[in-house]
MOPAC internal coordinates of N, CA, C and O (Angstrom, degrees):
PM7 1SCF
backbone

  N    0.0000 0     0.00 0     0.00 0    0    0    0
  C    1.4380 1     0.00 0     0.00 0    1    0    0
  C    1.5236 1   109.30 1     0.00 0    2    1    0
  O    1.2310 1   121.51 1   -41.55 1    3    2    1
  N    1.3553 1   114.72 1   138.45 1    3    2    1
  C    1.4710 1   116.87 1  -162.63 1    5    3    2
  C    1.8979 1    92.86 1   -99.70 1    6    5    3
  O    1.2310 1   132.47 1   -38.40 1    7    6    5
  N    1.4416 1    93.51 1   141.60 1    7    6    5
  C    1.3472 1   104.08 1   157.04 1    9    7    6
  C    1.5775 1   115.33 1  -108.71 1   10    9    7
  O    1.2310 1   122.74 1   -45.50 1   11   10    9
  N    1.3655 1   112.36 1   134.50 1   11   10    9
  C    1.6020 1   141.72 1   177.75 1   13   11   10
  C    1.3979 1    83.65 1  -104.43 1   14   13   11
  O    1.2310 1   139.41 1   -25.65 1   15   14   13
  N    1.6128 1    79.97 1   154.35 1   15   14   13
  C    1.8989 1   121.98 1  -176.72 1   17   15   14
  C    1.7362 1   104.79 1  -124.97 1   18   17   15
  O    1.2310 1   117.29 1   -92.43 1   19   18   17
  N    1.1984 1   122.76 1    87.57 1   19   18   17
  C    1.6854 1   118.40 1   172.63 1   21   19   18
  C    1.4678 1   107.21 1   -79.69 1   22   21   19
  O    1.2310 1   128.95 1     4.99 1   23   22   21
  N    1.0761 1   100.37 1  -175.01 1   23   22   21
  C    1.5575 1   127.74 1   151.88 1   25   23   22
  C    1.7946 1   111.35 1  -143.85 1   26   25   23
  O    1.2310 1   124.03 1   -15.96 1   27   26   25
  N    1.1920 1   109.88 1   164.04 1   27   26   25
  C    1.4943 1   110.31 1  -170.54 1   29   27   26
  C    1.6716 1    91.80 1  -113.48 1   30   29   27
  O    1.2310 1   135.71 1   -60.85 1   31   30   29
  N    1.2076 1    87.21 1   119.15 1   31   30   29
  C    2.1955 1    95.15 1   173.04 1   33   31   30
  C    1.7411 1   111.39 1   -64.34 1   34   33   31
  O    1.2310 1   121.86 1   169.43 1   35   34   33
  N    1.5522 1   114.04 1   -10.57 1   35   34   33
  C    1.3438 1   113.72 1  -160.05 1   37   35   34
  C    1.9492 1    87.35 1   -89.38 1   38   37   35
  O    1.2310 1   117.81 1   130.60 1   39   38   37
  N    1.4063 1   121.77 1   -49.40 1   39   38   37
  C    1.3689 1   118.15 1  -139.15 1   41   39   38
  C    1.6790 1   103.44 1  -140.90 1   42   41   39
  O    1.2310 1   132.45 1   172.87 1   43   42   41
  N    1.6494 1    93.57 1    -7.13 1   43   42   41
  C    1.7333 1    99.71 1   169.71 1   45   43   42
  C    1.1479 1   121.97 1    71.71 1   46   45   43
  O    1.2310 1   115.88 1  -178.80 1   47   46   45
  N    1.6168 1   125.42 1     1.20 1   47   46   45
  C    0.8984 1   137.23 1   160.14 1   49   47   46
  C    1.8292 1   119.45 1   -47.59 1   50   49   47
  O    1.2310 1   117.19 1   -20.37 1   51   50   49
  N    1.0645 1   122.96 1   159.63 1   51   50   49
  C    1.3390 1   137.76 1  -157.73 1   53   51   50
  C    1.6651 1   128.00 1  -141.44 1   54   53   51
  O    1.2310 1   124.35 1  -107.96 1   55   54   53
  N    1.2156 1   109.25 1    72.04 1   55   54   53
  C    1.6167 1   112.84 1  -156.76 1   57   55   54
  C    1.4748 1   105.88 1  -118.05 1   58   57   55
  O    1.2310 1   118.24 1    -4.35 1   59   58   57
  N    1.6783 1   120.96 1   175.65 1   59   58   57
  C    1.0405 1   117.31 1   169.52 1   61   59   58
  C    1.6114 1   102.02 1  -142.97 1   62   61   59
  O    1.2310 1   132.67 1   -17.19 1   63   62   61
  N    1.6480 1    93.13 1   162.81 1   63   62   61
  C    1.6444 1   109.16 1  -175.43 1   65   63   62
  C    1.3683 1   103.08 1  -155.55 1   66   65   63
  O    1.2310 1   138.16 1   -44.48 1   67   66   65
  N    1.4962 1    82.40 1   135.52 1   67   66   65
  C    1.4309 1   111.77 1   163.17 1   69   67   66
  C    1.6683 1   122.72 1   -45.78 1   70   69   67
  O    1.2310 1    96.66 1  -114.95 1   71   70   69
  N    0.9755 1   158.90 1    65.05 1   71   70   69
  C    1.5515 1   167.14 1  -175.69 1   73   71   70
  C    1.5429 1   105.23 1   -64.04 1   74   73   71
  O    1.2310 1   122.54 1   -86.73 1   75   74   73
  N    1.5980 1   112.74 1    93.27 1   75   74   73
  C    1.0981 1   128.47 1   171.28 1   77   75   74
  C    1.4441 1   123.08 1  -106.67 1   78   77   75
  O    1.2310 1   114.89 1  -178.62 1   79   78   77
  N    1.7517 1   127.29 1     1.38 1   79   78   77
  C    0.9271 1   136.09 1   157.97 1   81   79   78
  C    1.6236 1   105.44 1  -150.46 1   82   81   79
  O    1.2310 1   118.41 1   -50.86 1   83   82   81
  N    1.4419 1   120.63 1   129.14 1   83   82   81
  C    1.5848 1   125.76 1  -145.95 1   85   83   82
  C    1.8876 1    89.98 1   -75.19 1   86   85   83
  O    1.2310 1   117.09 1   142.84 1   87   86   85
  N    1.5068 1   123.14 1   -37.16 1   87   86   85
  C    1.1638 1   123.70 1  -143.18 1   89   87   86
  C    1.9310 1    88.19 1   -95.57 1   90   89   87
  O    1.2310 1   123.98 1   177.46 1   91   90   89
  N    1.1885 1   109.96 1    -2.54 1   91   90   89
  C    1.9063 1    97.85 1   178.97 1   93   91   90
  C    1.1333 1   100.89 1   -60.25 1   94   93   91
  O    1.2310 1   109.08 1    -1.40 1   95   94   93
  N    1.4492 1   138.06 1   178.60 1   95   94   93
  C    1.3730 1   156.31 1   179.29 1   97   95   94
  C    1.3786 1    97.21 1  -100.79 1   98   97   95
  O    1.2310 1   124.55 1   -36.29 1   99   98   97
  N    1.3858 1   108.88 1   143.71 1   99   98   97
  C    1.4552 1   112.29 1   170.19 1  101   99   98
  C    1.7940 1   105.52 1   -97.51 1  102  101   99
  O    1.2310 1   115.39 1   -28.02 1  103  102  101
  N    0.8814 1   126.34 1   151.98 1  103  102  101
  C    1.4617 1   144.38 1   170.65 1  105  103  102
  C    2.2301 1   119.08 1  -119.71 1  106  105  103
  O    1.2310 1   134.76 1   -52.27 1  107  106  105
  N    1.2678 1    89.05 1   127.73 1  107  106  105
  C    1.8603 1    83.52 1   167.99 1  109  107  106
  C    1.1983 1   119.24 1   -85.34 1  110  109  107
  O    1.2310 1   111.61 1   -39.04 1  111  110  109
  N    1.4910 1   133.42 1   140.96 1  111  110  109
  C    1.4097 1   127.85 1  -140.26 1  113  111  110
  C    1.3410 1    86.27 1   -96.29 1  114  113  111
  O    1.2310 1   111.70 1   155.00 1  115  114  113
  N    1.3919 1   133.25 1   -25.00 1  115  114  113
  C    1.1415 1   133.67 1  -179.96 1  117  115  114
  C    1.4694 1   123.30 1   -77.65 1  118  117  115
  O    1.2310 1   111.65 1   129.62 1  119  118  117
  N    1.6673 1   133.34 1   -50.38 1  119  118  117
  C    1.3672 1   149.34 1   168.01 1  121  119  118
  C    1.2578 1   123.72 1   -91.73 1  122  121  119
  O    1.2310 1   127.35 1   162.73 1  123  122  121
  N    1.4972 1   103.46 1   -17.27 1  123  122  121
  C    1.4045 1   108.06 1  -178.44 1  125  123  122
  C    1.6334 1   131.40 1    58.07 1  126  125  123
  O    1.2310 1   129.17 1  -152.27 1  127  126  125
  N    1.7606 1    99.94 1    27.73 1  127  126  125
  C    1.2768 1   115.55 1   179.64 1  129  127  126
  C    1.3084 1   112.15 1   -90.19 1  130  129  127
  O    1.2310 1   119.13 1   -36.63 1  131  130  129
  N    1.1965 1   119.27 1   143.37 1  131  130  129
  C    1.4709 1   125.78 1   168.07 1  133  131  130
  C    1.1230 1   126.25 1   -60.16 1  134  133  131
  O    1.2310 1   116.97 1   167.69 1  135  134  133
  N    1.5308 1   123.37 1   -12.31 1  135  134  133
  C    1.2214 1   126.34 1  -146.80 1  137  135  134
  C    1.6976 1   114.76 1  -108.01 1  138  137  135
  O    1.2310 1   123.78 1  -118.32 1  139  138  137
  N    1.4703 1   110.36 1    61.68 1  139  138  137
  C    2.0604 1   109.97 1  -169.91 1  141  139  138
  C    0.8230 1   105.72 1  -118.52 1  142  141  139
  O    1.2310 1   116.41 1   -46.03 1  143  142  141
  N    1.5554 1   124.43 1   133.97 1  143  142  141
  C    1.3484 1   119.07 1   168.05 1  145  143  142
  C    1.7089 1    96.67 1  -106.00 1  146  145  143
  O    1.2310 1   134.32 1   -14.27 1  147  146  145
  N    1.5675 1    89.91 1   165.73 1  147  146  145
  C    1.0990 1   131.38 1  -159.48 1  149  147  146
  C    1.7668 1   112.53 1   -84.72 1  150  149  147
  O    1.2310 1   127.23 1   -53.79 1  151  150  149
  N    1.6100 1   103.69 1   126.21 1  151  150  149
  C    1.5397 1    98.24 1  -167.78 1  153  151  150
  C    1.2735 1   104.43 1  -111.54 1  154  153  151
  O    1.2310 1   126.04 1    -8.27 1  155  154  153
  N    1.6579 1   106.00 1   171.73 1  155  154  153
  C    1.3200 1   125.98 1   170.85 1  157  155  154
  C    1.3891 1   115.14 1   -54.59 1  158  157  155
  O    1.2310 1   104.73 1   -69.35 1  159  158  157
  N    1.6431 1   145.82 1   110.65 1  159  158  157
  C    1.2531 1   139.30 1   171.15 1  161  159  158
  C    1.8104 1   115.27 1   -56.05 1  162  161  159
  O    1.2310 1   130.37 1   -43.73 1  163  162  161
  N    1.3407 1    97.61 1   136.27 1  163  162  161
  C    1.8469 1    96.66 1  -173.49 1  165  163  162
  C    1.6372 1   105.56 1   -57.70 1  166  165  163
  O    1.2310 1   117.25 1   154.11 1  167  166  165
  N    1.2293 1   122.83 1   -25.89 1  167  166  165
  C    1.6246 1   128.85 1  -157.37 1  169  167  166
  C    1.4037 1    93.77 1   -90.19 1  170  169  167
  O    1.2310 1   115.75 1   163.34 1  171  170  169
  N    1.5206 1   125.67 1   -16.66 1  171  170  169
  C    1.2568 1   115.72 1  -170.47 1  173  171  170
  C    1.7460 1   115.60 1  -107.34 1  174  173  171
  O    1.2310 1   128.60 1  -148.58 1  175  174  173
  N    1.5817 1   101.05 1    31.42 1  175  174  173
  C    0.9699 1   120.43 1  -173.61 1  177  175  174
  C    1.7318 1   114.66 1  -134.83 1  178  177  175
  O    1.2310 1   116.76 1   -50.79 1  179  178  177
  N    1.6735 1   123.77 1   129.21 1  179  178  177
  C    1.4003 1   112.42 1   162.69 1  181  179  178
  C    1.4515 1   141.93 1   -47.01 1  182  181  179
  O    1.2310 1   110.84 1   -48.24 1  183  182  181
  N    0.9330 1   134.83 1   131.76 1  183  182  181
  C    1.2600 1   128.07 1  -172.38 1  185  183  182
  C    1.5458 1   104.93 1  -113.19 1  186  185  183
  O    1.2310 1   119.51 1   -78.50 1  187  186  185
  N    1.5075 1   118.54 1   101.50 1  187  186  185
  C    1.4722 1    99.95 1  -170.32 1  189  187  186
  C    1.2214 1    96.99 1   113.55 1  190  189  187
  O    1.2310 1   119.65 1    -8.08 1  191  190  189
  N    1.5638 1   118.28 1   171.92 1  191  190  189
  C    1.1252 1   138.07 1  -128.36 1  193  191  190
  C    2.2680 1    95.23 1  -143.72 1  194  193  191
  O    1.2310 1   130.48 1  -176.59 1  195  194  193
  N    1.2410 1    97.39 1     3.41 1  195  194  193
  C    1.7241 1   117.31 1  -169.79 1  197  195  194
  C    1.3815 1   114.15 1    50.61 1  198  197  195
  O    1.2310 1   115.89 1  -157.19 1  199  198  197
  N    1.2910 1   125.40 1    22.81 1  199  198  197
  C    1.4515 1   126.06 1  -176.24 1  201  199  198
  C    1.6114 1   104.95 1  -132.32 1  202  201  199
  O    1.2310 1   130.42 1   -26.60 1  203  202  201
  N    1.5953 1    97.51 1   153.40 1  203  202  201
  C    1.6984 1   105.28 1   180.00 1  205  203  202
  C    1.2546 1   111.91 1  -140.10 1  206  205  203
  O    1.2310 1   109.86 1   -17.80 1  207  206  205
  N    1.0023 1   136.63 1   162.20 1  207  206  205
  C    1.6069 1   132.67 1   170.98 1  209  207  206
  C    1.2293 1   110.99 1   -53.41 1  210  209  207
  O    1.2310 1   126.25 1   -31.11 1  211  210  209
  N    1.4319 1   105.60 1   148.89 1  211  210  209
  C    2.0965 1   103.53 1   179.87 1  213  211  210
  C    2.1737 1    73.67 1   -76.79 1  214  213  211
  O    1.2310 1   128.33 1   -39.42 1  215  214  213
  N    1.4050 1   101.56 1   140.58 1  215  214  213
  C    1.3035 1   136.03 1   138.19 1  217  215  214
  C    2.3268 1    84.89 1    90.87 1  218  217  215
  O    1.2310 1   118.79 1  -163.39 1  219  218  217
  N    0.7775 1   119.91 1    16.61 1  219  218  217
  C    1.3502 1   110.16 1  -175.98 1  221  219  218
  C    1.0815 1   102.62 1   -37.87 1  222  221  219
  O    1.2310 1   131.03 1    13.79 1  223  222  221
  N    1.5881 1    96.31 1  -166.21 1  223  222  221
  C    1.9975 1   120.21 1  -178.92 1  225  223  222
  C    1.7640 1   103.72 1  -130.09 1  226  225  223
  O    1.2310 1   133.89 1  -156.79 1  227  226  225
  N    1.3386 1    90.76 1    23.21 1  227  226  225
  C    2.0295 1    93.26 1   170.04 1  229  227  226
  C    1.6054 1    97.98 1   -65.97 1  230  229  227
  O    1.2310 1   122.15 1   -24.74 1  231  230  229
  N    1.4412 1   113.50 1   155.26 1  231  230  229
  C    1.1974 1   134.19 1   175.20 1  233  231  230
  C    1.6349 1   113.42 1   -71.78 1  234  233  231
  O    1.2310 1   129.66 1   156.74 1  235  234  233
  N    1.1391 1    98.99 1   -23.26 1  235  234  233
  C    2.1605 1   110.65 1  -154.99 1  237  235  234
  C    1.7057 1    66.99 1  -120.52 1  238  237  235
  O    1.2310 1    97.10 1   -61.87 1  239  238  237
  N    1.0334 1   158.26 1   118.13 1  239  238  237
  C    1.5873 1   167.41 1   142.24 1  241  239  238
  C    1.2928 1   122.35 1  -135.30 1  242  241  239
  O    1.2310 1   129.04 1   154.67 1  243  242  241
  N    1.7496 1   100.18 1   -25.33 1  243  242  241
  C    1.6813 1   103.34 1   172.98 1  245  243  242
  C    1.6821 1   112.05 1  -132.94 1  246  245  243
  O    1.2310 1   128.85 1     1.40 1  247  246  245
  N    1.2050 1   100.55 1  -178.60 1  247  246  245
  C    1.6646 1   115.49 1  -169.12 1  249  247  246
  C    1.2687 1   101.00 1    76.04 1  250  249  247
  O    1.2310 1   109.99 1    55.77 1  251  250  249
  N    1.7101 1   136.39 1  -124.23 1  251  250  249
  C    1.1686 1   137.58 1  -140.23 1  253  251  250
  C    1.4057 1    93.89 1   173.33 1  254  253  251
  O    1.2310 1   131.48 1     2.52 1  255  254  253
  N    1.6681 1    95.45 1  -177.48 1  255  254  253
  C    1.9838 1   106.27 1  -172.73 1  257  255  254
  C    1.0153 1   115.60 1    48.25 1  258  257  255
  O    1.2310 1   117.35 1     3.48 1  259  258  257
  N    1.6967 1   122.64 1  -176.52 1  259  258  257
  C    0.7949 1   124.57 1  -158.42 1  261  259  258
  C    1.8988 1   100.21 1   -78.33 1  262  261  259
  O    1.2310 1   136.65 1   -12.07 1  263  262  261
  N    1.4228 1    85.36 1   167.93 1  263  262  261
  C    1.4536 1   107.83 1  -163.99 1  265  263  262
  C    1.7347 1   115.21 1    43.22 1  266  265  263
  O    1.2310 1   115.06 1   177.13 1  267  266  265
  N    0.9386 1   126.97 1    -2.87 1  267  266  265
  C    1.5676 1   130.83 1   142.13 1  269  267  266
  C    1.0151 1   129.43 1   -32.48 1  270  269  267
  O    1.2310 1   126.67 1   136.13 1  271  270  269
  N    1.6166 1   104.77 1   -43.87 1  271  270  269
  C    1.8612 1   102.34 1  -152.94 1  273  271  270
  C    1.3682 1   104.45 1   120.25 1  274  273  271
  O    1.2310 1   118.66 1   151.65 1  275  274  273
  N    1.2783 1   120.16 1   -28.35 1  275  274  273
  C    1.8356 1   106.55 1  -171.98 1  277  275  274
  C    1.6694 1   106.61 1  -109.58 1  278  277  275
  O    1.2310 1   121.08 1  -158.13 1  279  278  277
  N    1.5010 1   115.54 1    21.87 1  279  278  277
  C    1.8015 1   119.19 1  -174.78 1  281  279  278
  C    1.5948 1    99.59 1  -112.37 1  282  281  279
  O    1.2310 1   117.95 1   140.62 1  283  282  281
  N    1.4410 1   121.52 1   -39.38 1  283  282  281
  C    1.3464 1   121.40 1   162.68 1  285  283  282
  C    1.5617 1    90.86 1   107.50 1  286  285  283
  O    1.2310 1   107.28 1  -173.84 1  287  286  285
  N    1.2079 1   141.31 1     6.16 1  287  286  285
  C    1.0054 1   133.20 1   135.88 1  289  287  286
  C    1.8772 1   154.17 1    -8.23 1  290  289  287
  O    1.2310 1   140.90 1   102.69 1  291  290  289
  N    1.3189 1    77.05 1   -77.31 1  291  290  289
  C    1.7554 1    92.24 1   156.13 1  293  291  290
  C    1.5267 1   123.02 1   -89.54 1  294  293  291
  O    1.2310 1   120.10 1   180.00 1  295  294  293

């Protein structure tokens, strides 16, 4: 089950929900407006610039996959 990230257009509030059927209505837990659109997830975003020093002191610098060095992450 996917979790979504809104915001509420009424009160700017900033919540998340579980979306277990796409067509339910979303509600703000705070105003209880219908009215949130739907945000960018932080994980579904780069962090960084995908480059590191040849030989740094990053933690994720060796092995592979993600956060390894081979996801482009760091």
């Amino acid at each position: 089950m996917p979790i979504y990230e809104y915001v509420c257009e009424e009160c700017k509030t900033q919540f998340e929900k579980i979306v277990i059927n796409k067509h339910e209505p979303i509600s703000c837990p705070k105003c209880a407006s219908k009215k949130a659109t739907i945000q960018l997830s932080v994980f579904a975003t780069a962090a960084g610039n995908g480059s590191s020093p040849s030989g740094g002191s990053s933690p994720a610098s060796g092995g592979g996959g993600c956060c390894g060095g081979g996801c482009g992450c760091h």
